[in-house]
C-alpha positions as CSV (number, residue, x, y, z in Angstrom):
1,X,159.8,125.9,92.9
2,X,158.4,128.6,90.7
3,X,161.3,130.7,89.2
4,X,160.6,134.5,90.0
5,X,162.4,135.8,87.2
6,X,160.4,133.9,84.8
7,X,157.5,134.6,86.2
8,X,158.4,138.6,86.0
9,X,159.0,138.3,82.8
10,X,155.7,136.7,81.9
11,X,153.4,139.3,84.0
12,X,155.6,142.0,81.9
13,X,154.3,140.2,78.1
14,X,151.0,139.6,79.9
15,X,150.5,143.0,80.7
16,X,151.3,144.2,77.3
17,X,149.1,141.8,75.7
18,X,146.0,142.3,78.5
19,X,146.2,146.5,77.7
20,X,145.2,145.4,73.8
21,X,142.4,142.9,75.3
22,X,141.4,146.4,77.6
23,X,141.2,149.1,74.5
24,X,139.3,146.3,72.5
25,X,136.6,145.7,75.0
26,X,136.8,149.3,75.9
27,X,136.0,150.5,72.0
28,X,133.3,147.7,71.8
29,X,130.7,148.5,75.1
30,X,128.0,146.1,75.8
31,X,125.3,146.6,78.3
32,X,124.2,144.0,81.0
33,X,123.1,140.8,79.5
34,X,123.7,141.7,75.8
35,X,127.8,141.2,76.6
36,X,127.8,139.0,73.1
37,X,130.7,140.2,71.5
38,X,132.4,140.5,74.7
39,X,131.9,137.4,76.0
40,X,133.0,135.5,72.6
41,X,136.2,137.3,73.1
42,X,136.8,136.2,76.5
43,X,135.9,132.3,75.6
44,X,137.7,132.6,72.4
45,X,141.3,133.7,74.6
46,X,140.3,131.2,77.6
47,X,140.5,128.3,74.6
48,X,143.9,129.6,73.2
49,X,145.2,129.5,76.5
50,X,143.5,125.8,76.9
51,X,141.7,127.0,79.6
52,X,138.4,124.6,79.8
53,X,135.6,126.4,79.5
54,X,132.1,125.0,82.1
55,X,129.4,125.9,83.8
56,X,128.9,128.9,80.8
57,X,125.9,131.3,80.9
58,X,125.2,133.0,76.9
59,X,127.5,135.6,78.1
60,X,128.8,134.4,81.4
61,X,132.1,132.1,81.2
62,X,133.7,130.2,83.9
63,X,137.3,128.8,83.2
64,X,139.2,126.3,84.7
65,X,143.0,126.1,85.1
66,X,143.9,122.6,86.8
67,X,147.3,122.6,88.2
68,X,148.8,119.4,90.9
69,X,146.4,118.4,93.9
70,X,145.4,121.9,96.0
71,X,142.7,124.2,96.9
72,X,140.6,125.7,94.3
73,X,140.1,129.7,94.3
74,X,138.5,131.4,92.0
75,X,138.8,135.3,90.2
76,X,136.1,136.7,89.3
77,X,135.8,139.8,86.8
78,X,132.8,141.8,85.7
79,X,131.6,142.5,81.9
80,X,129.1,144.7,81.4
81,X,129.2,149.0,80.0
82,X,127.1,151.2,81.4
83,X,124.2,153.4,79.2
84,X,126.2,156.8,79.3
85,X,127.8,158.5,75.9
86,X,131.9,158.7,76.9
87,X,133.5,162.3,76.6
88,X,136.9,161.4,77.2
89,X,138.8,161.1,73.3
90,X,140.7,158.0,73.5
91,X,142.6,156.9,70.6
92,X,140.3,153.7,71.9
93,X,137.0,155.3,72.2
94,X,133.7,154.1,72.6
95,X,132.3,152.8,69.0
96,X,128.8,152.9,70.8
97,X,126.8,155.8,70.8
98,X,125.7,155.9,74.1
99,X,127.3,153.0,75.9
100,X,131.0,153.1,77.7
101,X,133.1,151.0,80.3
102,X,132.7,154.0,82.8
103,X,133.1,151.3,85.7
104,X,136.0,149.9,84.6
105,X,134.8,146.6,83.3
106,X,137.3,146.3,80.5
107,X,140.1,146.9,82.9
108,X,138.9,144.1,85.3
109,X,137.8,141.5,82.3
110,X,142.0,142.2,81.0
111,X,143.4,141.8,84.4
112,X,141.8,138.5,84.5
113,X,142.7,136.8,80.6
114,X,146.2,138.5,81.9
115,X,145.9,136.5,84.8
116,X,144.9,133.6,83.2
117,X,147.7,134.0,80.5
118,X,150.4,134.2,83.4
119,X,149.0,130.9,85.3
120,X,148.8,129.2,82.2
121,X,152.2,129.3,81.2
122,X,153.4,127.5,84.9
123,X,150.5,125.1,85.3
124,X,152.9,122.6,86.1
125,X,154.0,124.2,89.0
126,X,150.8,125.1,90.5
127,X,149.6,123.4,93.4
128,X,145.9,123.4,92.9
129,X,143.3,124.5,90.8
130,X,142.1,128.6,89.5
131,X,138.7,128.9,88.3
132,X,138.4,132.2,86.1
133,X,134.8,133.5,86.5
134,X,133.7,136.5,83.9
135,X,130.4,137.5,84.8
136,X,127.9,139.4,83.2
137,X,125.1,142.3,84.1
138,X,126.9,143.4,87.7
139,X,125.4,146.4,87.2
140,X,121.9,145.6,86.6
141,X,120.3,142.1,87.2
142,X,123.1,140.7,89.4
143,X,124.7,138.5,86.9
144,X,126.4,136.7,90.0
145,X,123.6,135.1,91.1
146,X,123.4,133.3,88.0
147,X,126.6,132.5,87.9
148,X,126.5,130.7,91.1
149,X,123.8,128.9,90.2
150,X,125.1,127.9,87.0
151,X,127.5,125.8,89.1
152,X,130.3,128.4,88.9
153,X,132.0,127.6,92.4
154,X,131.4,123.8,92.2
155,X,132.2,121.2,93.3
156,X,134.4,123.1,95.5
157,X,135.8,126.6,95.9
158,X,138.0,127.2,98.7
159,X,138.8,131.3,98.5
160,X,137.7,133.8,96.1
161,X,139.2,136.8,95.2
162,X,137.4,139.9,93.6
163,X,139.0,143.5,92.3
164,X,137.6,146.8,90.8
165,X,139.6,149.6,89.8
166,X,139.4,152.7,92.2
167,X,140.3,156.1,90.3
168,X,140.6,158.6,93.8
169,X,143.8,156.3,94.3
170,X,146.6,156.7,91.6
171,X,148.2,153.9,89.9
172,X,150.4,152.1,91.6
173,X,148.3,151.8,94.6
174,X,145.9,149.3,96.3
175,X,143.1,149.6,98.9
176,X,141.8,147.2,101.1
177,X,139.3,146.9,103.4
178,X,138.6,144.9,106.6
179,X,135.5,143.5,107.3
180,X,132.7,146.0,105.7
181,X,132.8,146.9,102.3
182,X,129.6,147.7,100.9
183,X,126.5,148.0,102.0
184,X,122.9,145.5,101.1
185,X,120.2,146.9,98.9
186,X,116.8,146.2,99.1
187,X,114.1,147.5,96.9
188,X,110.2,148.2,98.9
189,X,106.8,149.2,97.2
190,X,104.0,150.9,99.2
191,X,100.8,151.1,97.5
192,X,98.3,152.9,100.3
193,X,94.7,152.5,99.2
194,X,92.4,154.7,100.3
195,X,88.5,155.9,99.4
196,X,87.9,158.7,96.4
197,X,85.7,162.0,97.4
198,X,85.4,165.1,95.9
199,X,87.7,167.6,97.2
200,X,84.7,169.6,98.4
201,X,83.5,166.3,100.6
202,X,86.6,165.2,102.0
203,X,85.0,163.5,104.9
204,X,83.8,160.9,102.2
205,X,86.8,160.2,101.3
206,X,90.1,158.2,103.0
207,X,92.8,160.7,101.4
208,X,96.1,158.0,100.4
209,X,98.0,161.2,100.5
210,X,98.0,162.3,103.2
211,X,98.5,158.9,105.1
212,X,101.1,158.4,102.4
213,X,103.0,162.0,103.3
214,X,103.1,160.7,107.1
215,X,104.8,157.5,105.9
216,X,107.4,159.2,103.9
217,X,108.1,161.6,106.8
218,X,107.5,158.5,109.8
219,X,110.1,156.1,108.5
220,X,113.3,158.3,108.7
221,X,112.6,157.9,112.6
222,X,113.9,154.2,112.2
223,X,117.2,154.9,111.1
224,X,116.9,157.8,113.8
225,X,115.7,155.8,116.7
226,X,115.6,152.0,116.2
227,X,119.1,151.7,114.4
228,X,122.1,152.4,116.3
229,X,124.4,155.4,115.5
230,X,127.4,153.2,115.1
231,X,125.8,151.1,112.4
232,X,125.1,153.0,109.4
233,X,121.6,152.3,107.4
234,X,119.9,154.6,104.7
235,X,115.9,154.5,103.5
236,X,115.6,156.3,100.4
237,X,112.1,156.8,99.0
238,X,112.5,157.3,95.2
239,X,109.1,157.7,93.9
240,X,105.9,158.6,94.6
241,X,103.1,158.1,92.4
242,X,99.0,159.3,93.3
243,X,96.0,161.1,92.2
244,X,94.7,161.8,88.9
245,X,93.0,165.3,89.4
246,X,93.5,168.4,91.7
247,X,90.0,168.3,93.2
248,X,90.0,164.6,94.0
249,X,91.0,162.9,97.4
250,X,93.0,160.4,95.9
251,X,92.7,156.7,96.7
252,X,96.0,155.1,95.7
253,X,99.6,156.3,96.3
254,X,102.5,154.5,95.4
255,X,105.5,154.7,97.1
256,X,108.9,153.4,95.8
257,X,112.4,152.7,97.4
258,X,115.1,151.2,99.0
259,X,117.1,150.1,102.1
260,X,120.5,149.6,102.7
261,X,122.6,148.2,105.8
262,X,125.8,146.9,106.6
263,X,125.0,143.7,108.5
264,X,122.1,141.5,108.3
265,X,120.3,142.5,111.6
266,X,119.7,145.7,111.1
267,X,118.6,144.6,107.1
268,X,115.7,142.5,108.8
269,X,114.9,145.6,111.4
270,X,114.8,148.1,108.7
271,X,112.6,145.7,106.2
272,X,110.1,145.0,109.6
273,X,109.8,148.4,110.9
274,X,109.1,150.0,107.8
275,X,106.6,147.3,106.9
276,X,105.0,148.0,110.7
277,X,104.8,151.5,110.1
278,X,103.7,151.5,107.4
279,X,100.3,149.6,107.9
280,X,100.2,151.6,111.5
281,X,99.7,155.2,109.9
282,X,98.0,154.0,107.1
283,X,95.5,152.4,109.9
284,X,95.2,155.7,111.7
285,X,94.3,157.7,108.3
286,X,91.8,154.7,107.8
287,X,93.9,153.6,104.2
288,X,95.6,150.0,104.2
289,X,99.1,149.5,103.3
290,X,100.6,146.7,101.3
291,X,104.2,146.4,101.7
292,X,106.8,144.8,99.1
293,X,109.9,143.7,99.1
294,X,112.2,142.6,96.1
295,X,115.2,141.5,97.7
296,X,119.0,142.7,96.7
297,X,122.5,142.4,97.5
298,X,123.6,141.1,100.8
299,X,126.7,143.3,102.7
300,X,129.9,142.7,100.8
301,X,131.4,141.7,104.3
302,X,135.5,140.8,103.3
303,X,137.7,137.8,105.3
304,X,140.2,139.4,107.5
305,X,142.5,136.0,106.6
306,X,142.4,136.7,103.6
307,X,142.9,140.4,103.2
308,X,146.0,139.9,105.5
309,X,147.2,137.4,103.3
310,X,147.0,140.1,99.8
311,X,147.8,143.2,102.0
312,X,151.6,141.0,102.4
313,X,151.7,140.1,99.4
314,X,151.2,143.6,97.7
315,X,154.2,144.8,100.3
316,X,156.3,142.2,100.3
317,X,156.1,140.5,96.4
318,X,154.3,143.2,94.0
319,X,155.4,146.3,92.2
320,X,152.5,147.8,94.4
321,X,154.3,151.8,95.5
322,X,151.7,152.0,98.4
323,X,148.8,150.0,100.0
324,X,145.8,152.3,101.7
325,X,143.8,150.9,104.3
326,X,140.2,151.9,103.7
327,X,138.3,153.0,107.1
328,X,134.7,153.4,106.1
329,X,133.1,151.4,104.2
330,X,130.2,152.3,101.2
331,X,126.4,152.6,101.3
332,X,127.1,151.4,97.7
333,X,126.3,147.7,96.7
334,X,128.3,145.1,94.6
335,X,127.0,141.6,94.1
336,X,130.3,140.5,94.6
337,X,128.7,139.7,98.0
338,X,126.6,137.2,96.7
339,X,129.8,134.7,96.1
340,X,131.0,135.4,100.0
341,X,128.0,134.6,101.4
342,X,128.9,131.0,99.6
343,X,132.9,131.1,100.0
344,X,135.3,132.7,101.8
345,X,137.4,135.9,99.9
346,X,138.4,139.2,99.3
347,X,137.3,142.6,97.2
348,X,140.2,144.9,97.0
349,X,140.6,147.8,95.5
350,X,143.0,148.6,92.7
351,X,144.3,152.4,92.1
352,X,143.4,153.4,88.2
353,X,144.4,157.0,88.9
354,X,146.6,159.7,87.1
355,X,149.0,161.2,89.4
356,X,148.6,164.6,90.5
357,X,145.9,165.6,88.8
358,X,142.1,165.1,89.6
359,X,140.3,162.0,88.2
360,X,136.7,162.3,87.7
361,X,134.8,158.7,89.7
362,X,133.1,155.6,88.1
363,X,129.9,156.1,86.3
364,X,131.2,159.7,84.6
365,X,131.4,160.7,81.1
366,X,134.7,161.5,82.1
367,X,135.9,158.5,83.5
368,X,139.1,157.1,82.8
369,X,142.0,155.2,84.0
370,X,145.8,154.8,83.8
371,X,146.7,151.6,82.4
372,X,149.9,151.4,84.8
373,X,147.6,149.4,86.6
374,X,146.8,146.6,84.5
375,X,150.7,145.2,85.0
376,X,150.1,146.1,88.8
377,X,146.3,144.1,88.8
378,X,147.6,141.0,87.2
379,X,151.3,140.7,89.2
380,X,148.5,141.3,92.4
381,X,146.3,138.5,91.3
382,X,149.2,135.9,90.0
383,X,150.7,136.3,93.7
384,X,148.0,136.3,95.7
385,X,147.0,133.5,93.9
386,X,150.2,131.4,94.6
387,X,150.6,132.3,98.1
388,X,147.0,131.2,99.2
389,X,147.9,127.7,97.3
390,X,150.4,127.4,99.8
């Protein structure tokens, strides 16, 4: 039986000790796969905490905490800074010219050594095993994947859990989301080739432009008319790329972009009708199309179980003022997906906000969090922990 007075007491020194780990990796940025520093100071606390360290990436880690005979669930926190100069003067601030946590990195990676600090202290009375996965380039390459391939959830992971900070809620607040969280990405290429003219002979000529100006304006009817209004789904064209002189008909456009959906079905209808349409307009201007696909993150699609199960335990065993039941989900992506299409878990939102005042979102110069909810992150992930053990 785990004494809850103890265990109070060492979230409270966890806490205090994670919100040094946070202004360190928060004054020392690194971008998506160069997380070096980082990453030796995560492996260098794991070992100090005899957590054994597997399955590692040059600046991935994966811990492992081995209590008594149980399930095995796994935490996983991000790494990486983003490329934007910080504006916000922090006793702590950005060393980096150019780089900051703007996403709240630093605040996940603490949570989690904080976490680990806390579980470490009563491994004996643990009834299974916690795996502690610090992952790198989330915001980039989808350091997940490589993660999971690295063998991060073997031989067996029953749950995973997942958090990122969420400054439109203050401090002392969670979110949570049923089912839909965020949306799959997908990134296309359309290269229409055509025949070069002469602008003054354009019945020579097959004119890419055109037939690539009927695409861009063709494939908005498929989220119009083959997707249904009740299940949101976004084509973006980003780029377009074609000619190389004002009195040419141009031969090659290029057209860049991506698709996003919240289930798979409509993800495989968007990716076939906009392949379809596209070589049917190109046809009828006489141009080919060649269609590519580089594919992206799956729906983050969250277990009901499982947010039931942290949605009681913020209530009924956490310092947590108020939990917020999201209703929509985001046409954003997270490749925190990518570990629930292999187990079973959770993304939940944790509230970095200042109270009554306006906080400016993730990915701002402005960015910036209250560090109330470090304590709040790791008492969240400690219980929930311990209660899905059971």
């Amino acid at each position: 039986m785990i004494d809850l007075v103890n265990l109070d007491v060492l979230i409270r020194e966890a806490e205090i000790w994670a919100i040094g780990l946070r202004r360190d990796f928060h004054r020392w940025p690194e971008l998506g796969n160069k997380e070096f520093r980082t990453a030796e100071r995560v492996r260098k606390e794991l070992k100090e905490l005899n957590i054994e360290i597997e399955n590692t990436l040059k600046t991935g880690i994966a811990g492992t905490l081995e209590g008594h005979k149980g399930k095995t669930i796994a935490l996983r926190a991000d790494m990486d800074a983003l490329p934007i100069q910080e504006a916000v003067p922090l006793p702590f601030a950005s060393e980096r010219k150019g780089i900051m946590h703007a996403c709240g990195h630093d605040v996940h990676m603490a949570i989690l050594l904080g976490t680990a600090m806390v579980l470490s202290k009563i491994k004996n009375q643990i009834n299974g095993t916690v795996k502690f996965i610090f992952q790198p380039a989330e915001e980039t390459t989808g350091g997940a994947r490589r993660m999971i391939e690295k063998g991060c959830l073997e031989p067996k992971t029953d749950y995973i859990l997942g958090l990122h900070v969420k400054p439109d809620l203050p401090a002392g607040t969670i979110g949570i989301k049923y089912g839909k969280v965020h949306a799959s990405s997908d990134v296309f290429s359309i290269i229409i080739r055509g025949k070069i003219s002469h602008a003054a002979y354009p019945e020579l000529g097959i004119d890419s432009i055109a037939a690539a100006s009927q695409i861009v304006t063709g494939i908005q009817s498929i989220i119009s008319r083959n997707i249904s209004p009740l299940a949101s789904s976004v084509i973006t064209i980003g780029s377009i790329h074609g000619g190389n002189a004002i009195n040419l008909i141009a031969d090659t456009v290029t057209l860049e972009g991506t698709i996003r959906a919240l289930d798979h079905c409509s993800r495989e209808l968007l990716k076939n009708r906009l392949k379809d349409m596209s070589h049917n307009i190109a046809k009828a201007y006489g141009a080919k199309a060649e269609v590519k696909f580089q594919k992206g993150y799956p729906a983050l699609i969250n277990d009901n179980l499982i947010v039931d199960v942290i949605k009681n335990v913020a209530i009924c065993e956490t310092a947590v003022e108020k939990v917020v039941e999201l209703k929509e989900p985001t046409m954003g992506v997270e490749d925190f997906s990518l570990y629930l299409e292999k187990v079973p878990g959770a993304f939940i939102f944790l509230g970095s906000g200042y109270k009554g005042k306006e906080n400016e979102g993730i990915h701002q110069e402005g960015f910036n969090v209250d560090e109330k909810c470090i304590g709040i992150g790791i008492q969240l992930e400690v219980m929930s922990i311990l209660k899905l053990m059971e």
